[in-house]
ZADO-1210 file (C-alpha; in nm, 4 decimals, padded with zeros to 6 digits):
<atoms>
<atom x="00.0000" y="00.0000" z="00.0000" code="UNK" pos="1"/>
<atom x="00.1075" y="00.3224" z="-00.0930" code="UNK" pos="2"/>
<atom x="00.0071" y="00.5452" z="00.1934" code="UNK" pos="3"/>
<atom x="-00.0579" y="00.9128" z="00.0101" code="UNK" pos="4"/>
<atom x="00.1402" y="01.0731" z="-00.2201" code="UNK" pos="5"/>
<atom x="00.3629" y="01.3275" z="-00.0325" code="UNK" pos="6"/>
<atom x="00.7379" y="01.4050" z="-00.1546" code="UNK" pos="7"/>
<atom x="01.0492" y="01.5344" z="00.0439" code="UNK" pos="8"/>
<atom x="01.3433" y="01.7348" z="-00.0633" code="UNK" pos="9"/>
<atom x="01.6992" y="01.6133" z="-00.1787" code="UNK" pos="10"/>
<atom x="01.8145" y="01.8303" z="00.1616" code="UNK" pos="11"/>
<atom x="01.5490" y="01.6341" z="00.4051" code="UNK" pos="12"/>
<atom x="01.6634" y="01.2779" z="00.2248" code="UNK" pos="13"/>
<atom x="01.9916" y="01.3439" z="00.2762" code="UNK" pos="14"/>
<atom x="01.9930" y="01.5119" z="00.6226" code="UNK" pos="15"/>
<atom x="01.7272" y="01.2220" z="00.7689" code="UNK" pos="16"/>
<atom x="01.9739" y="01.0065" z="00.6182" code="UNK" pos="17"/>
<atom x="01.7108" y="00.8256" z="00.4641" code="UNK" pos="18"/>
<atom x="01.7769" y="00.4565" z="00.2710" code="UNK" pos="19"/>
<atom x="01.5831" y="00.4574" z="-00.0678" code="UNK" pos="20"/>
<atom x="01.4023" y="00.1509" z="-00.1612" code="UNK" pos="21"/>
<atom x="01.4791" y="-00.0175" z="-00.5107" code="UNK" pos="22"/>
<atom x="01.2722" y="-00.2467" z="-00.7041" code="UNK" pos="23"/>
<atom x="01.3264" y="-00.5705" z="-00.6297" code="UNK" pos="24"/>
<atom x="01.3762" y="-00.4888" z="-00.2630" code="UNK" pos="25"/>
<atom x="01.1963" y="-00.6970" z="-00.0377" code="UNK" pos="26"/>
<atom x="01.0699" y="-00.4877" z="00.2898" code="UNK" pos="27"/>
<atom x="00.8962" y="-00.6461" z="00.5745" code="UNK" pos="28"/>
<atom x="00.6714" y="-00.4905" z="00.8167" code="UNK" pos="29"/>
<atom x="00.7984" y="-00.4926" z="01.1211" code="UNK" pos="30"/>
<atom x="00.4289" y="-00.3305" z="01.3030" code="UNK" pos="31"/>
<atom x="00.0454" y="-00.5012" z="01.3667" code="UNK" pos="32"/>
<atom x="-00.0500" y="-00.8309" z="01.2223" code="UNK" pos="33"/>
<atom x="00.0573" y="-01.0246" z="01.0648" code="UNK" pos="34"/>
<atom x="00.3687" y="-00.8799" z="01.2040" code="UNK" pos="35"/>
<atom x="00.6470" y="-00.9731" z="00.9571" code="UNK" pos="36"/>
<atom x="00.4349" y="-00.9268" z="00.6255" code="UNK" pos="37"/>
<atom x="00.6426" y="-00.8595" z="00.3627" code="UNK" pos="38"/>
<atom x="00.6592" y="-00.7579" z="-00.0503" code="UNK" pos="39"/>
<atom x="00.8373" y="-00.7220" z="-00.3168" code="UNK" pos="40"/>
<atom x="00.8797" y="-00.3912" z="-00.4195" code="UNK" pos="41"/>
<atom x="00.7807" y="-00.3087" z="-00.7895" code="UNK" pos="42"/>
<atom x="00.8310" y="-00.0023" z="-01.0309" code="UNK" pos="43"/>
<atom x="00.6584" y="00.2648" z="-00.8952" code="UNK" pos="44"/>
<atom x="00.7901" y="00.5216" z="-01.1795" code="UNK" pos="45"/>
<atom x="00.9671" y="00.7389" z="-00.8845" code="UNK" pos="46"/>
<atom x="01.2029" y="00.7283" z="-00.6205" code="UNK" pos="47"/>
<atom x="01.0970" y="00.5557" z="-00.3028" code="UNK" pos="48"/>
<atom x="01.1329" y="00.5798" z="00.0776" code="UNK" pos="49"/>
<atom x="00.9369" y="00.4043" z="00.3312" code="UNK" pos="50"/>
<atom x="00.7904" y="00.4077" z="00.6901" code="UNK" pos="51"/>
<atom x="01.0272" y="00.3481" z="01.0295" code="UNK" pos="52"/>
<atom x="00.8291" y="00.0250" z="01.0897" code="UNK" pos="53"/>
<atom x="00.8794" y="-00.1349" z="00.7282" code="UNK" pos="54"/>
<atom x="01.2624" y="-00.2813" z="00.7082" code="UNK" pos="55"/>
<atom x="01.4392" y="-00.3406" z="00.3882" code="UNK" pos="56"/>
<atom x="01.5971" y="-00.6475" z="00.2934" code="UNK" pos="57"/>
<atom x="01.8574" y="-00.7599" z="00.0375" code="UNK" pos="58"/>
<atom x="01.9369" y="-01.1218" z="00.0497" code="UNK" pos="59"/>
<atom x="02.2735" y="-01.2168" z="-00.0248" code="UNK" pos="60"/>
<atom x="02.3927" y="-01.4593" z="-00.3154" code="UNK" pos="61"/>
<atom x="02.2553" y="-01.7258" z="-00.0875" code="UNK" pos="62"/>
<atom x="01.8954" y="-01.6372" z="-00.0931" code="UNK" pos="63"/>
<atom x="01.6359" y="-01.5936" z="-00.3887" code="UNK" pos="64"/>
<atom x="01.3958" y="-01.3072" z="-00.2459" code="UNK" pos="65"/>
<atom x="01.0985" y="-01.4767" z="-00.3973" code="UNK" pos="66"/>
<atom x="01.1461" y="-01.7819" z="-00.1853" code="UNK" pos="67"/>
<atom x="01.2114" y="-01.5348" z="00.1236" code="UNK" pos="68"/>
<atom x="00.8831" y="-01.3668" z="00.0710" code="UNK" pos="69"/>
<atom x="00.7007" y="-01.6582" z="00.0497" code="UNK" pos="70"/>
<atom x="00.8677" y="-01.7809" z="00.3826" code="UNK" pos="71"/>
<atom x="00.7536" y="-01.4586" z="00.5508" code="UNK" pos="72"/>
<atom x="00.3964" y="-01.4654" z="00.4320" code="UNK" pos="73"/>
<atom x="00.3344" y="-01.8271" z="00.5636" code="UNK" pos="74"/>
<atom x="00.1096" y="-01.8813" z="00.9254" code="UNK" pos="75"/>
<atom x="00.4021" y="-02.0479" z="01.0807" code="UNK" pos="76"/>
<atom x="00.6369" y="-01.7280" z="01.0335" code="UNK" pos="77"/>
<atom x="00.3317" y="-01.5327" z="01.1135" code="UNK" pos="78"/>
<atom x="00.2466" y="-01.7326" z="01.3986" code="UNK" pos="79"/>
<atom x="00.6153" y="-01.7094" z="01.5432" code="UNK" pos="80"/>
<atom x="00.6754" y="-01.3529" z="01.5166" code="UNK" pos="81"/>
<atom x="00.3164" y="-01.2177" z="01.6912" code="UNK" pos="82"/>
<atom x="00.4449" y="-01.4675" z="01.9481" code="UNK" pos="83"/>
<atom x="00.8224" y="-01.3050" z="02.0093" code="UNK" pos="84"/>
<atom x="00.6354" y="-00.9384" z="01.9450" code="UNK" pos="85"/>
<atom x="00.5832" y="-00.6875" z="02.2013" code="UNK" pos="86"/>
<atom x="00.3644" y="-00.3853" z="02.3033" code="UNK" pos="87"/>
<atom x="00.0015" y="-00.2971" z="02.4668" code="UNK" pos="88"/>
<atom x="-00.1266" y="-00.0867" z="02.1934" code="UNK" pos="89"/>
<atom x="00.0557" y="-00.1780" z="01.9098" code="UNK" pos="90"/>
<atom x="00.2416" y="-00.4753" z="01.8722" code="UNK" pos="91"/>
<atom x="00.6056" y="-00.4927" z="01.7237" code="UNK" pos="92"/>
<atom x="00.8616" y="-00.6720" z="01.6760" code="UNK" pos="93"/>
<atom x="01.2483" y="-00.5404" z="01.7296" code="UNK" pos="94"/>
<atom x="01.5361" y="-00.5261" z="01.4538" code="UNK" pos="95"/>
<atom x="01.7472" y="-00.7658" z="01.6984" code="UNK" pos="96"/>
<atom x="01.4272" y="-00.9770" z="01.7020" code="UNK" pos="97"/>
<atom x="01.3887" y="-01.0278" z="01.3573" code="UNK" pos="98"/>
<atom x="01.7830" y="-01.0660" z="01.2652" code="UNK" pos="99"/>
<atom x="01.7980" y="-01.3660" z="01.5410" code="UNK" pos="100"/>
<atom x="01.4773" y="-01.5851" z="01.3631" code="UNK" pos="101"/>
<atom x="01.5523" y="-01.9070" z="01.2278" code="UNK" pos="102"/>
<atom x="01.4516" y="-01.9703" z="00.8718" code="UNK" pos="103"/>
<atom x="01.4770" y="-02.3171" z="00.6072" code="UNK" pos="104"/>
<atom x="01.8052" y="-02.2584" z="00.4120" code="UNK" pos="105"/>
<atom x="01.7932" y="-02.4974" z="00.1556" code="UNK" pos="106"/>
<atom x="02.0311" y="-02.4834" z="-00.1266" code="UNK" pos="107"/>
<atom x="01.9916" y="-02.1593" z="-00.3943" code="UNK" pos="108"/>
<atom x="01.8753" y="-02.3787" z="-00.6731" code="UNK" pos="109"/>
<atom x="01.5697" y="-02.5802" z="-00.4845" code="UNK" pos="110"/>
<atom x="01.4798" y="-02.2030" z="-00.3093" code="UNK" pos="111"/>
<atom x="01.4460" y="-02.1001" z="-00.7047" code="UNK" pos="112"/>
<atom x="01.2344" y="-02.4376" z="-00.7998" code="UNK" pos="113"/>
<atom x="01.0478" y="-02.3764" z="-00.4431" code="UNK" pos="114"/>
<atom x="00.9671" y="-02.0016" z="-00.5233" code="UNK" pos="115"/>
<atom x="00.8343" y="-02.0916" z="-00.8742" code="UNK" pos="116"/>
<atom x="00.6241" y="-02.3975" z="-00.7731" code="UNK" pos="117"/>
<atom x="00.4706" y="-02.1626" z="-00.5052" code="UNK" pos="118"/>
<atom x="00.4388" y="-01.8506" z="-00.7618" code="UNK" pos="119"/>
<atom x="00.2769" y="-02.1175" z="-00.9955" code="UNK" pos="120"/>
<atom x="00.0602" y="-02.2731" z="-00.7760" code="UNK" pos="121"/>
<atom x="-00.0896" y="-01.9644" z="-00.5816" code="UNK" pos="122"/>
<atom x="-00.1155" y="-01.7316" z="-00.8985" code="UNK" pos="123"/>
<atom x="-00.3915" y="-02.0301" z="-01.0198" code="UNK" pos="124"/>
<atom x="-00.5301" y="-02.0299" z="-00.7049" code="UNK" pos="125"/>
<atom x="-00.5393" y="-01.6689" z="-00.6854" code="UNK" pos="126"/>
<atom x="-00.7456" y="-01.6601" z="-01.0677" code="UNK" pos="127"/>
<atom x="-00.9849" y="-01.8869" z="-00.9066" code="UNK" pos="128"/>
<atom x="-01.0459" y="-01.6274" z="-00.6363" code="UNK" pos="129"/>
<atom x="-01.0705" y="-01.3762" z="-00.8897" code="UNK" pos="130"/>
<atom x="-01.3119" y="-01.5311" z="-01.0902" code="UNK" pos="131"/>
<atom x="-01.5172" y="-01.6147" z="-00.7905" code="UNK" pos="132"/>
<atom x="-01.5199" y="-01.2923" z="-00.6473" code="UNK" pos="133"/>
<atom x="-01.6323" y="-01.1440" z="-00.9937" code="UNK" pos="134"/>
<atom x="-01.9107" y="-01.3822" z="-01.0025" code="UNK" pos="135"/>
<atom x="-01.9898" y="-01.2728" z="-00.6311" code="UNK" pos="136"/>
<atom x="-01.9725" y="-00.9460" z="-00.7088" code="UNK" pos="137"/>
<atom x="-02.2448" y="-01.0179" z="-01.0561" code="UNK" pos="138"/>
<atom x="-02.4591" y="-01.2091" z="-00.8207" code="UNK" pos="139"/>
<atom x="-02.4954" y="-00.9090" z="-00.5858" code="UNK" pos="140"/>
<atom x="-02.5844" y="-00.6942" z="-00.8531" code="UNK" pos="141"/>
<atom x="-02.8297" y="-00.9630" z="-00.9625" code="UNK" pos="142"/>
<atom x="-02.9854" y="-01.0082" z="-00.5876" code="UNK" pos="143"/>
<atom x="-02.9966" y="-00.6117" z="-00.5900" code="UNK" pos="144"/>
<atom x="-03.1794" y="-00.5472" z="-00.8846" code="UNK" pos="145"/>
<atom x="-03.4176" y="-00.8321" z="-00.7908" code="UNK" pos="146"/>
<atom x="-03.5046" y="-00.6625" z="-00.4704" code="UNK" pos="147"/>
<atom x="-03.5360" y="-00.2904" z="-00.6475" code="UNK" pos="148"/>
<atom x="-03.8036" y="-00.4685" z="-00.8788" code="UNK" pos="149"/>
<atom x="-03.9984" y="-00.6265" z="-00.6558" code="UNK" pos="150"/>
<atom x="-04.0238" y="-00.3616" z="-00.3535" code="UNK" pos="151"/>
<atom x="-04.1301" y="-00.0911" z="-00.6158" code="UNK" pos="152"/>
<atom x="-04.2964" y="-00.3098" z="-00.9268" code="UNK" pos="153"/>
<atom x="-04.4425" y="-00.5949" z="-00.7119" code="UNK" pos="154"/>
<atom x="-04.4578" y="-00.9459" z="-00.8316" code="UNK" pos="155"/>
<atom x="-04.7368" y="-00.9279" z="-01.1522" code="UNK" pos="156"/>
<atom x="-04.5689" y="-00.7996" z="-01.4081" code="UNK" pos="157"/>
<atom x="-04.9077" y="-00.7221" z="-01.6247" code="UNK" pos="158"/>
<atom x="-04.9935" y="-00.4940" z="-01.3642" code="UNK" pos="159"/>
<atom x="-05.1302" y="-00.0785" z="-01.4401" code="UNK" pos="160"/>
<atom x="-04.8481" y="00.1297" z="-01.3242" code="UNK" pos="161"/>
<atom x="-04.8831" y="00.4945" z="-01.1462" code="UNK" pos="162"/>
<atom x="-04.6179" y="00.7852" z="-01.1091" code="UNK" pos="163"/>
<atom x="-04.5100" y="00.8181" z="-00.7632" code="UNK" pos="164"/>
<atom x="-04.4292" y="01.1083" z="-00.7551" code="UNK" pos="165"/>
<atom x="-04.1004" y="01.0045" z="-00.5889" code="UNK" pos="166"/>
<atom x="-03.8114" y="01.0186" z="-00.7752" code="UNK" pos="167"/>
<atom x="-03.6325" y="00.6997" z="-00.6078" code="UNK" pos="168"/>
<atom x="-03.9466" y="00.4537" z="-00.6759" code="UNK" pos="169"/>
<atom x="-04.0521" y="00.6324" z="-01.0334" code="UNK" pos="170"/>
<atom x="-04.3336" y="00.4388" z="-01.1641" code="UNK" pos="171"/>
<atom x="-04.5525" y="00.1724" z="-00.9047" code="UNK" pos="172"/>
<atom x="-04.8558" y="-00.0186" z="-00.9295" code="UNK" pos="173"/>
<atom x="-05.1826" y="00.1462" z="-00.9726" code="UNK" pos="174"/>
<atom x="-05.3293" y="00.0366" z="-00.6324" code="UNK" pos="175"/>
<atom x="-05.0233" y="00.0856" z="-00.4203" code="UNK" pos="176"/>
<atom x="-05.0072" y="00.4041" z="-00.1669" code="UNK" pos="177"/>
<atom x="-04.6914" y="00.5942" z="-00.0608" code="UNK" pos="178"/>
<atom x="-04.6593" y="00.6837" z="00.2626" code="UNK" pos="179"/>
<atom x="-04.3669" y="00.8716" z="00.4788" code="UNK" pos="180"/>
<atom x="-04.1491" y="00.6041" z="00.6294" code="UNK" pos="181"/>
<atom x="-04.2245" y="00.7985" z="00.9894" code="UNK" pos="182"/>
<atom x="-04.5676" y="00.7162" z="00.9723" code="UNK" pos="183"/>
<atom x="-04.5337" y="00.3216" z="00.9214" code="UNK" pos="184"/>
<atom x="-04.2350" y="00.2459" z="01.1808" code="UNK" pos="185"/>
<atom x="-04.0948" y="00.3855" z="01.5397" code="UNK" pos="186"/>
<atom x="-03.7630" y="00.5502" z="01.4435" code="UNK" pos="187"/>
<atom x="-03.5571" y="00.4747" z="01.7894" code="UNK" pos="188"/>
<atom x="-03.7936" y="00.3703" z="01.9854" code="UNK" pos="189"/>
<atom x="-03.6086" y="00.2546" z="02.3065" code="UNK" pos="190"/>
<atom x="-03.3447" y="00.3799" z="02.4379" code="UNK" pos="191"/>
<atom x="-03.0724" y="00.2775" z="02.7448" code="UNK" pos="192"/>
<atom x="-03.1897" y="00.4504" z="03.0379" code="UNK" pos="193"/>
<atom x="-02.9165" y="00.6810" z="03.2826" code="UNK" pos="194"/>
<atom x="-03.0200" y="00.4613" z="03.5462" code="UNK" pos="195"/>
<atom x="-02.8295" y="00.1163" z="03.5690" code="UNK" pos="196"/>
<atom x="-02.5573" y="00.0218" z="03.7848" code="UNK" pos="197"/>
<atom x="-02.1917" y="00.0620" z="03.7151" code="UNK" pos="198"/>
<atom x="-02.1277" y="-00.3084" z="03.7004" code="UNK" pos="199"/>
<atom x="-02.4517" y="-00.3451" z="03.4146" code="UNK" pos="200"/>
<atom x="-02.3155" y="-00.5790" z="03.0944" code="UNK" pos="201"/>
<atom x="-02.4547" y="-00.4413" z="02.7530" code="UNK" pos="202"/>
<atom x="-02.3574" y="-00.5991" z="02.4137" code="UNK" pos="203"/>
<atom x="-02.2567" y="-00.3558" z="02.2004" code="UNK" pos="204"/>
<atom x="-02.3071" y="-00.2689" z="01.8303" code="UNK" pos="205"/>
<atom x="-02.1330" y="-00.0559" z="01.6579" code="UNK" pos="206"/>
<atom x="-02.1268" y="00.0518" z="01.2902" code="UNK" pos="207"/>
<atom x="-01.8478" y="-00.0498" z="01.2050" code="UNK" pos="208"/>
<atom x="-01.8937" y="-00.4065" z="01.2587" code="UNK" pos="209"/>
<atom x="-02.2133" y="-00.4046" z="01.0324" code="UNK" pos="210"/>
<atom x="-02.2994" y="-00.4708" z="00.6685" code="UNK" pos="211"/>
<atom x="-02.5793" y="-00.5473" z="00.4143" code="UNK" pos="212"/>
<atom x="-02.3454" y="-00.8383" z="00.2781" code="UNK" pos="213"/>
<atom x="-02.2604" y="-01.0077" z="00.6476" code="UNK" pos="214"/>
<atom x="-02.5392" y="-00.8820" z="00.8841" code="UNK" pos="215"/>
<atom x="-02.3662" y="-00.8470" z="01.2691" code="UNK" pos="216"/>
<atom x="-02.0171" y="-00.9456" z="01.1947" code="UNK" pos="217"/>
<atom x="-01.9024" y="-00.8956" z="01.5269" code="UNK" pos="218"/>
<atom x="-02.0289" y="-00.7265" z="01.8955" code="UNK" pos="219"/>
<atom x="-01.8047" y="-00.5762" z="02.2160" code="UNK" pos="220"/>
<atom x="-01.8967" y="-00.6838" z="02.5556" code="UNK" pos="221"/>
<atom x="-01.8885" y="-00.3673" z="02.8311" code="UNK" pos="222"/>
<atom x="-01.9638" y="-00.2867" z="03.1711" code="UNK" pos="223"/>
<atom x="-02.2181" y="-00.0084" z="03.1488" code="UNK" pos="224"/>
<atom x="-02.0076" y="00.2239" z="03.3180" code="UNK" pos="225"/>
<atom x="-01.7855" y="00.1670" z="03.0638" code="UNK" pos="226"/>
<atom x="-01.9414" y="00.1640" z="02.7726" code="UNK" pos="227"/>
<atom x="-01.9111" y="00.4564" z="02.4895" code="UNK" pos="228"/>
<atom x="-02.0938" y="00.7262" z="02.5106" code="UNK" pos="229"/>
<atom x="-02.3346" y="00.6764" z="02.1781" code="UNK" pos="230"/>
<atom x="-02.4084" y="00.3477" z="02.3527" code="UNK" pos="231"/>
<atom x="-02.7671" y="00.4458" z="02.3548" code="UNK" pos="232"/>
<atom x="-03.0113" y="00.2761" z="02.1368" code="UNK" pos="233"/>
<atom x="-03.1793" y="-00.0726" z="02.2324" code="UNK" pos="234"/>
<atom x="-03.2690" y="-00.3018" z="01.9893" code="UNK" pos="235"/>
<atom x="-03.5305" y="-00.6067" z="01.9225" code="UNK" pos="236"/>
<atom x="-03.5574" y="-00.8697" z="01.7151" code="UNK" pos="237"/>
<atom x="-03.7224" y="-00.7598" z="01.3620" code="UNK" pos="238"/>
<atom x="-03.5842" y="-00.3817" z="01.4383" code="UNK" pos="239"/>
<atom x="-03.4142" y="-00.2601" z="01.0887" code="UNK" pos="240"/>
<atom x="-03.0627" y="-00.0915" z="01.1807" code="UNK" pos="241"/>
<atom x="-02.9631" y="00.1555" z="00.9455" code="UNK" pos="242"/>
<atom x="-02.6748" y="00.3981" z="00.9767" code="UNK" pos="243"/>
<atom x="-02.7475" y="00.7869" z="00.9344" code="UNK" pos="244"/>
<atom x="-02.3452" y="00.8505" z="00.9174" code="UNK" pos="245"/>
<atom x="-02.1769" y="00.7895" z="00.5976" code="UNK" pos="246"/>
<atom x="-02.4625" y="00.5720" z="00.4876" code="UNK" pos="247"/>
<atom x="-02.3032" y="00.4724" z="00.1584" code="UNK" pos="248"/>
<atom x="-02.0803" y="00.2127" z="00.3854" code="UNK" pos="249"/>
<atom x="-02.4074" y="-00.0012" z="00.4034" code="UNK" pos="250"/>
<atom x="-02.3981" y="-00.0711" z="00.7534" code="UNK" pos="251"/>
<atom x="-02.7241" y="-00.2105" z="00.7304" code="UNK" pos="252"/>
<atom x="-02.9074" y="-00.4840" z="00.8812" code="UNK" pos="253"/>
<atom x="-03.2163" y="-00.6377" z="01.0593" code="UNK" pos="254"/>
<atom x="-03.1492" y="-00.7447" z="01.3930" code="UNK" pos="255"/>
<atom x="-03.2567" y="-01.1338" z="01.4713" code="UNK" pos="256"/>
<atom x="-03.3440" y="-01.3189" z="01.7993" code="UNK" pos="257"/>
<atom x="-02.9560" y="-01.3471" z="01.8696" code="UNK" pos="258"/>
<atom x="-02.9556" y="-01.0065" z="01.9129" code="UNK" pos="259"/>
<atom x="-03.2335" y="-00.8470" z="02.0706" code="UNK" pos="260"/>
<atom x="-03.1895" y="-00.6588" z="02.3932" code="UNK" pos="261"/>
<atom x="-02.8308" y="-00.5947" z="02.2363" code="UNK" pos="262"/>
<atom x="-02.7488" y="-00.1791" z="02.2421" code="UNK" pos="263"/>
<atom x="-02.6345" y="-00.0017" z="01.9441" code="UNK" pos="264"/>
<atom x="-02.4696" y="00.3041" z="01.8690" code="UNK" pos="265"/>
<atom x="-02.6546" y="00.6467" z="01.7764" code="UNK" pos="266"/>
<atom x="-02.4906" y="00.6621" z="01.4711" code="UNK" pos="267"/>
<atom x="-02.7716" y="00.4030" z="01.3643" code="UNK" pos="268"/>
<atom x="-03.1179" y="00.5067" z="01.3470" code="UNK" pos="269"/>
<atom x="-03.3214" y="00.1682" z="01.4920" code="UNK" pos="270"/>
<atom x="-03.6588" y="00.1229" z="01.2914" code="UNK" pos="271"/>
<atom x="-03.9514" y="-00.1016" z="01.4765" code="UNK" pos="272"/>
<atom x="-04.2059" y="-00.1922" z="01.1614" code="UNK" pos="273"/>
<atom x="-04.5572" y="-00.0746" z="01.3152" code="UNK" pos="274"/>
<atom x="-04.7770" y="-00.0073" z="01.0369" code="UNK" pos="275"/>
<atom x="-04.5292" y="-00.2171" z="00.7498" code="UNK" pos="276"/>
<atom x="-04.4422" y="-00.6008" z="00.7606" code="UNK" pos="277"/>
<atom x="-04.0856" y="-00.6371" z="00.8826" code="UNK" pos="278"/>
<atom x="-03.9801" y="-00.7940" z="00.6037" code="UNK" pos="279"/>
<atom x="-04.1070" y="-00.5567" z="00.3439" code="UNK" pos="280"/>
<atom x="-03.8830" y="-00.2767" z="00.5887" code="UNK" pos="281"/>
<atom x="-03.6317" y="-00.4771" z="00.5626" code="UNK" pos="282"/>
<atom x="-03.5880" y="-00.5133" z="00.1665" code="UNK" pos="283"/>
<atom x="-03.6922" y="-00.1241" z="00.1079" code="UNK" pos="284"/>
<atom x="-03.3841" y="-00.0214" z="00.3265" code="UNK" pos="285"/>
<atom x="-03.1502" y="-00.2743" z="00.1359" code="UNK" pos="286"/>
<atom x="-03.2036" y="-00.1607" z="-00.1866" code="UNK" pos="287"/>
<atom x="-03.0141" y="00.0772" z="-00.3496" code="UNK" pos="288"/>
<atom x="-03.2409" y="00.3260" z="-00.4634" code="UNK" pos="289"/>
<atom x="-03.3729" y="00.3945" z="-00.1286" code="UNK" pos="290"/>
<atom x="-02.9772" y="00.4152" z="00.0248" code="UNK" pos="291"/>
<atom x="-02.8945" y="00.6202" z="-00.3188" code="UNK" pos="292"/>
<atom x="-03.2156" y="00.8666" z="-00.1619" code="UNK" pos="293"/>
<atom x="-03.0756" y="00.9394" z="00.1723" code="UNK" pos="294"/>
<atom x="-02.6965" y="00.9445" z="00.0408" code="UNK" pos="295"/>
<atom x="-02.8498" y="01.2327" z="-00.1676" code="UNK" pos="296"/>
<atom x="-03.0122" y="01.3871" z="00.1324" code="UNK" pos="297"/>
<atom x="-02.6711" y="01.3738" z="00.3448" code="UNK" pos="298"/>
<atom x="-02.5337" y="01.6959" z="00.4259" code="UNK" pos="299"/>
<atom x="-02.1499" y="01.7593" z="00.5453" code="UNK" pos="300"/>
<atom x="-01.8094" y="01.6098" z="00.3768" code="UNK" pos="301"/>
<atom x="-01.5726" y="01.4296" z="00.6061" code="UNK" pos="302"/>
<atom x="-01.9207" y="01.2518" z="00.7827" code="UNK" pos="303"/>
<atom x="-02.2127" y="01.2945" z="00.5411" code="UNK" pos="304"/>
<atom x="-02.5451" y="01.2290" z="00.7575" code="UNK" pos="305"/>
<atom x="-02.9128" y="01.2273" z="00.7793" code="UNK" pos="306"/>
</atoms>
């Protein structure tokens, strides 16, 4: 990863006493897992330096740098240096650290026939992922554009359409109604009281952890007392969670039996279906016309919200 695109001076190079990074070079990450990562550094078209925490390597006549990188990308190198790494916040592992691990030193020629077996073998395997993502990635489209046509077409497709009057839904069935969403669900209905002890466990939710794709992918256990602060909204199974901040991230879900009584964060505005099937909620705020709607009705730039 190239992290931005800033440039010093000849002067600041030279009085930092900076190293510049070749192609070819192979630099390891010395900071946060996998600790030890490493690459090979292509052409970039310009002269190169990189971070403290990224150390470069130049194998001797002894070692092919292909077979070296794919020593340092494998779980049991991995495995081994988040083991001998240190730090609270941050883990990392030390220049005399990384000098003193043991790697296989077989001869230069099998390291050569090694490194191209692997480069062979993982480059199909990586196609494969390829393809399947792109087929992943047609299939979303596919489920998305299913959804869009049923939640604002309905299933007949003889049916007399209607303009809506709504820009996002266009044209819809002759006998359908539109209503304001805040007349057919509770918007953040219940929320955690000031009033529990210190010692009070809450589940947590937060947005970041949330996605149209993978639902709750994760939650944080606290102590009420030490909680966050937008720890505030309560949740029940068949509520529709829908982030107001940044909505275009999709963090997007319906919350199941698993989760109800969990808390989520107030960046998420918690929908309770009162007047609307659940399920129906559920689709409308999936689809990408109605997301496209409130992206457009965002205001700010670093945080755009509703």
């Amino acid at each position: 990863k190239e992290q931005g695109r800033g440039f010093i001076s000849e002067y600041t190079f030279e009085d930092l006493n900076c190293t510049e990074v070749f192609p070819g070079d192979l630099v390891m990450s010395r900071l946060n897992k996998p600790i030890g990562r490493a690459c090979i550094i292509p052409n970039l078209g310009h002269r190169i330096i990189v971070a403290v925490d990224n150390v470069i390597l130049r194998p001797n006549q002894n070692f092919e740098r292909q077979f070296l990188l794919h020593v340092m990308n494998s779980d049991g190198y991995s495995t081994y240096t988040d083991l001998i790494s240190r730090g609270a916040t941050m883990q990392r592992i030390s220049r005399g650290q990384l000098g003193n691990i043991n790697i296989p030193a077989p001869s230069p020629q099998e390291q050569t026939q090694i490194a191209a077996y692997l480069d062979y073998k993982t480059g199909l395997i990586d196609s494969i992922i390829a393809q399947k993502e792109d087929l992943i990635q047609k299939l979303k489209e596919q489920r998305q554009a299913i959804i869009n046509e049923a939640i604002t077409k309905g299933l007949n497709p003889d049916v007399k359409l209607k303009d809506s009057g709504i820009e996002w839904l266009g044209d819809i069935p002759e006998h359908w109604e539109v209503k304001k969403l805040k007349y057919v669900v509770d918007c953040n209905k219940n929320t955690l009281a000031d009033k529990y002890e210190e010692d009070f466990n809450i589940n947590y939710i937060e947005i970041g952890n949330v996605s149209i794709d993978k639902g709750i992918e994760k939650t944080e256990g606290y102590k009420y007392s030490e909680a966050p602060s937008r720890a505030k909204r309560i949740v029940k199974t068949n509520d529709v969670i829908i982030s107001t901040v940044r909505t275009y991230l999709k963090a997007i879900t319906t919350i199941t039996e698993e989760y109800n009584d969990y808390i989520a964060s107030t960046g998420f505005a918690v929908l309770t279906a009162t007047k609307i099937s659940h399920q129906f909620l559920s689709l409308i705020t999936q689809s990408d016309s109605f997301i496209d709607d409130i992206i457009s009705k965002s205001v700010g730039v670093s945080y755009p919200a509703i």
